[in-house]
C-alpha positions in Angstrom: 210.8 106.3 28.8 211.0 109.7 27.6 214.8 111.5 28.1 215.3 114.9 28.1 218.7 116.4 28.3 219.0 120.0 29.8 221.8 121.5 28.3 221.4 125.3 29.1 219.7 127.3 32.5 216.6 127.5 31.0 215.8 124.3 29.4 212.8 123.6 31.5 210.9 125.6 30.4 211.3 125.0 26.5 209.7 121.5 27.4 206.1 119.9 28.4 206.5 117.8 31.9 204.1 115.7 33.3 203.9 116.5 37.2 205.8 113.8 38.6 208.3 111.7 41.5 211.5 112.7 41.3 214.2 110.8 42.2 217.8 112.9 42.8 221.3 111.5 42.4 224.1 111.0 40.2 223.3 107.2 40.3 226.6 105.9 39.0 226.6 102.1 39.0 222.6 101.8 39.8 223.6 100.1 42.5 221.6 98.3 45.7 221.8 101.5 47.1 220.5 103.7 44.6 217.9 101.0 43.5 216.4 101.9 47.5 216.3 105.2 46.6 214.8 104.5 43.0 212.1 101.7 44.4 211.2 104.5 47.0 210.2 107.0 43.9 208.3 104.1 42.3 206.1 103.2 44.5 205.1 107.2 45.8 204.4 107.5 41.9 201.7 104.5 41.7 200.3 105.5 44.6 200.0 109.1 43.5 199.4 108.7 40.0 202.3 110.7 38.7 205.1 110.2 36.5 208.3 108.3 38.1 211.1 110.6 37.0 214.8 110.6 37.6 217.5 113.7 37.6 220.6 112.9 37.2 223.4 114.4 35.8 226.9 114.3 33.4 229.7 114.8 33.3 230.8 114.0 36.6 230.9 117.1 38.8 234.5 116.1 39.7 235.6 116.9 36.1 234.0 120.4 36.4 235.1 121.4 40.0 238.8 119.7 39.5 239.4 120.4 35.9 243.3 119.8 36.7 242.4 116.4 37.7 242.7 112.9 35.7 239.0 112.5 34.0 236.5 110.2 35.3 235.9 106.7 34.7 232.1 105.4 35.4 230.7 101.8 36.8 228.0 102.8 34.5 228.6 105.2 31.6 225.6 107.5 30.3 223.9 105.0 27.6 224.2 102.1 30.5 222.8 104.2 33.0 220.1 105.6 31.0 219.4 101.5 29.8 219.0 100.4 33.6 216.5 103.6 34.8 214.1 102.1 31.1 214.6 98.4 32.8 213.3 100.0 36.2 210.4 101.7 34.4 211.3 105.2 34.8 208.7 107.2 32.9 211.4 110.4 32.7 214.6 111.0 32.9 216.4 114.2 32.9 219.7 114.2 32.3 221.1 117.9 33.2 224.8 119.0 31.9 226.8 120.1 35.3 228.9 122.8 34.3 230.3 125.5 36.0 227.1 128.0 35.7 225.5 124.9 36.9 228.0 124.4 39.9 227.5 128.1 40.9 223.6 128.0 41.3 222.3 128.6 45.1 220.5 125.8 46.5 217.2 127.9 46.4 217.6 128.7 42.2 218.0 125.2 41.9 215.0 124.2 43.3 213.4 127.3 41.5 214.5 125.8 37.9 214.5 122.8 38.5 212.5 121.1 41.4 209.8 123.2 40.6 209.6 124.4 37.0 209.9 120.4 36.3 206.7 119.8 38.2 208.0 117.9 40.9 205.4 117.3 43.3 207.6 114.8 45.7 211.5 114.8 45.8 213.3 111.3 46.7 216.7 111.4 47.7 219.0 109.9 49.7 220.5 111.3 53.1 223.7 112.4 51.9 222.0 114.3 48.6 223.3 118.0 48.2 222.6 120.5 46.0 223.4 123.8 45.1 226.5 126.0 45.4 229.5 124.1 47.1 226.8 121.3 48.4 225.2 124.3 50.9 221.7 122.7 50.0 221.2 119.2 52.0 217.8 116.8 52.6 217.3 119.4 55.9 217.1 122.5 53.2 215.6 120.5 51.0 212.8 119.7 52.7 212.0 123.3 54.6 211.7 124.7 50.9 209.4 122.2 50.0 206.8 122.8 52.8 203.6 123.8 50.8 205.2 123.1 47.3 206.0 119.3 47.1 206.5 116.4 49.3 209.9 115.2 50.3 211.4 111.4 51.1 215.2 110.6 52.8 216.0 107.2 52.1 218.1 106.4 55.2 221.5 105.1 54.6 221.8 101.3 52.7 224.6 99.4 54.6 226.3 95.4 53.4 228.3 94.7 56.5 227.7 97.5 58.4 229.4 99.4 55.6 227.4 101.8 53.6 226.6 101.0 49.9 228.0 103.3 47.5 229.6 103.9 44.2 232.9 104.5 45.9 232.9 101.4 47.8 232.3 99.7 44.2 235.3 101.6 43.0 237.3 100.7 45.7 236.8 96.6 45.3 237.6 97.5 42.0 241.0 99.0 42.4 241.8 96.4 45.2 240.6 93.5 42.2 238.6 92.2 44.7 235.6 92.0 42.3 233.9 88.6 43.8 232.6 91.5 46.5 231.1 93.4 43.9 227.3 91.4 44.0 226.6 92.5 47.2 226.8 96.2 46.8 225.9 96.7 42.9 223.0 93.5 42.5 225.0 91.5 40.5 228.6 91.1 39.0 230.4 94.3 37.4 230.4 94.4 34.0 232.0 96.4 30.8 231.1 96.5 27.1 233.9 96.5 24.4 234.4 95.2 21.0 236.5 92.2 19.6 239.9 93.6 17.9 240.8 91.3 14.8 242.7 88.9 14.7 241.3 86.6 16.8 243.3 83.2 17.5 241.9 79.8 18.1 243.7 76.9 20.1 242.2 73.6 21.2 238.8 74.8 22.5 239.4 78.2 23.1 239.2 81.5 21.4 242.0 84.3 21.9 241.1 87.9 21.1 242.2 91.7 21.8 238.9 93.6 23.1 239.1 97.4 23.0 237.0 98.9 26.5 234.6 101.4 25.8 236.9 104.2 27.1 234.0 105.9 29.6 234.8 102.5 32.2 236.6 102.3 35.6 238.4 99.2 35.0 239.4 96.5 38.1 243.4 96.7 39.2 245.7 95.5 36.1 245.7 90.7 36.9 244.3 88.6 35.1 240.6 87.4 36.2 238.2 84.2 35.4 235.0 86.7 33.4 231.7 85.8 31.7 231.6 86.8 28.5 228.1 87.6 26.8 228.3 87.9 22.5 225.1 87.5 20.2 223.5 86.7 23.3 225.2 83.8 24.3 227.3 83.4 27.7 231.1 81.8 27.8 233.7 81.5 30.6 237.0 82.6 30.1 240.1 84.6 31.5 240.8 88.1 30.9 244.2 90.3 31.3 244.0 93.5 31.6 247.2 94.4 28.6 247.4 98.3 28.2 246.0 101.3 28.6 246.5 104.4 25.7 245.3 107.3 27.0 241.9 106.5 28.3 241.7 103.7 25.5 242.2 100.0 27.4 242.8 96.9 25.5 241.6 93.3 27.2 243.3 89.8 26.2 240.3 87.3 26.8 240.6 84.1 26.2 236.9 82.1 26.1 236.3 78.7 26.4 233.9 76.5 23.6 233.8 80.1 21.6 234.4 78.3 18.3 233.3 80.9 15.7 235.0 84.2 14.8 233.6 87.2 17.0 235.4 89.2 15.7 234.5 93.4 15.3 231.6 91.9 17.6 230.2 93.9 20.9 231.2 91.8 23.9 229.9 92.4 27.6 232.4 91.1 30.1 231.5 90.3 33.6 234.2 90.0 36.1 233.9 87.4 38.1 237.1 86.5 40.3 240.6 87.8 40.5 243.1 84.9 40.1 246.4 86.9 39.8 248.1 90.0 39.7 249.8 91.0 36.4 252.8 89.0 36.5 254.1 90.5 33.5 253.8 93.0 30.6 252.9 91.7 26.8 251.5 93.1 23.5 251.6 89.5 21.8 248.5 87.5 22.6 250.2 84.3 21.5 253.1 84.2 24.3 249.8 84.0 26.4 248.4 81.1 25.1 249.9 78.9 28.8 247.6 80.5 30.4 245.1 77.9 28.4 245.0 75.3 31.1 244.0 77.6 33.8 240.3 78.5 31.7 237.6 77.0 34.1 
C-alpha cells in the first residue's frame, strides 16, 4: 500500500497517482459499516482495473472546528487505521491534514483538488458523507459534479437492530461499558494497544501488571472487565481495571491468567470482552488488588 499524506493545498500535485476508486470517510473504528463502504470501492476497482484508494483524514475535524473542546479519543488511532485499510488491500491511501484552510474550502474546490487532481475516476461514499465548507457538499452535490468526470456510488445506510452502524454508536457502548455489544457493529471485539509498566507481580497463576494506554484511545467507562490479552503473539484471559487517567495518559491494572514469564516493557493488545463491575473503588497500589484473583475466568 502506498500512503501519501497531504499536508498543504497543493500536495496533489507534487505527487504521481495512479487513476483510481476512491473511497471517502473519516473511517474511525473500520467498522461493519465502513467495511460496506470499503468492499463497495473494492470490488468497482477489479472490475475496472484501477487502483482501490482511500481518503481519509486527521486530526479529527472536531479538534479543528471546536478548538475549546476536550481533544479526541479514536476506536482506531492513525497507525491502526492505516494497518486495517493494508489488511483490506487498499492500493492508496491518502491521508489529508483537516485544518482550518482545509475546513473553509467550498465543496466545488474540494473536488477540484482533490477528487479530481487525484485521478478519481469513481467516488464511494456513504449516504451521510459531506464535504466542503460547513458540510454544504452532500452525495446529491457530489454526484451532479461528477456527471461527465467520474462515477459515483452511495452505500445506503448499514443498520444492527434497526440501528444504524456507526463510530458513535461504538463510542457510546463504550461509555455505557457495555462492550460485549461491540462485535456486532465493529466485526469483532474492541481493542487497545499499550505497554507493560514494570514491576510486574506474580501470585499463584497469575500475573499483575500496570499497562500505560497509547494515549490517542477512547477508553470503555472506568469498572473492571474480563479482556483478552495478546503479547509476543500469544492470547491470555484476564481482568482489567481501568486505575487513572493523567492528562490524556491512562494506566490499566490487568491481571492475566497462566502469564508465567515477565512481560514486562512489552506491547500488549487488550481486547475487552465483558464488563463485570463498575469501579467500586479508587487505588494506585496493584497489590491491595490482588482479591480480585479468584474472579479471573
Amino acid at each position: 500500500m502506498e500512503t501519501y499524506y497531504l499536508e498543504q493545498l497543493d500536495d496533489t500535485e507534487k505527487i504521481k497517482i495512479t487513476p483510481c476508486v476512491l473511497a471517502l470517510g473519516f473511517f474511525d473504528g473500520v467498522h461493519i459499516g465502513h467495511r460496506g463502504i470499503l468492499e463497495t470501492a473494492r470490488q468497482a476497482a477489479k472490475e475496472t482495473g484501477y487502483a482501490f484508494s482511500v481518503m481519509t483524514f486527521y486530526p479529527h475535524p472536531k479538534d479543528i472546528l471546536f478548538p475549546d473542546r476536550e481533544p479526541m479519543t479514536y476506536l482506531t488511532p492513525l497507525p491502526v487505521k492505516e494497518e486495517r485499510f493494508r489488511e483490506l488491500g487498499v492500493d492508496q491511501l491518502f491521508i489529508v491534514k483537516f485544518t482550518p484552510e482545509f475546513a473553509r474550502l467550498s465543496p466545488e474546490a474540494f473536488i477540484g483538488r482533490y477528487i479530481l487532481a487525484l485521478q478519481c475516476k469513481h467516488v464511494v461514499a456513504g449516504f451521510d458523507y459531506h464535504y466542503g465548507h460547513k458540510g454544504k457538499g452532500n452525495m446529491g452535490t457530489l454526484t451532479e459534479a461528477g456527471r461527465g468526470l467520474f462515477d459515483v456510488t452511495t452505500v445506503q445506510k448499514i443498520t444492527d437492530q434497526e440501528e444504524k452502524v456507526s463510530s458513535t454508536a461504538i463510542r457510546e457502548r463504550l461509555a455505557a461499558g457495555r462492550v460485549e455489544e461491540v462485535p456486532r457493529l465493529l466485526g469483532d471485539f474492541y481493542e487497545v494497544m499499550g505497554e507493560v509498566k514494570q514491576p510486574s507481580l506474580f501470585y499463584r497463576n497469575y500475573q499483575f501488571m500496570k499497562v500505560d494506554v497509547q494515549e490517542e484511545y477512547r477508553l470503555p467507562k472506568p469498572g473492571v472487565y474480563v479482556v483478552k490479552a495478546e503479547v509476543d503473539g500469544r492470547l491470555y484471559m484476564g481482568v482489567c481495571q481501568q486505575m487513572s487517567s493523567t492528562g490524556r495518559q491512562s494506566t490499566l491494572l490487568i491481571q492475566l491468567k497462566d502469564c508465567l514469564t515477565d512481560i514486562s516493557g512489552k506491547e500488549v493488545k487488550i481486547k475487552w470482552i465483558e464488563h463485570i463491575y463498575s469501579r467500586y473503588r479508587e487505588t494506585s497500589d496493584m497489590y491491595d488488588y490482588i482479591q480480585c484473583d479468584e474472579m479471573v475466568i
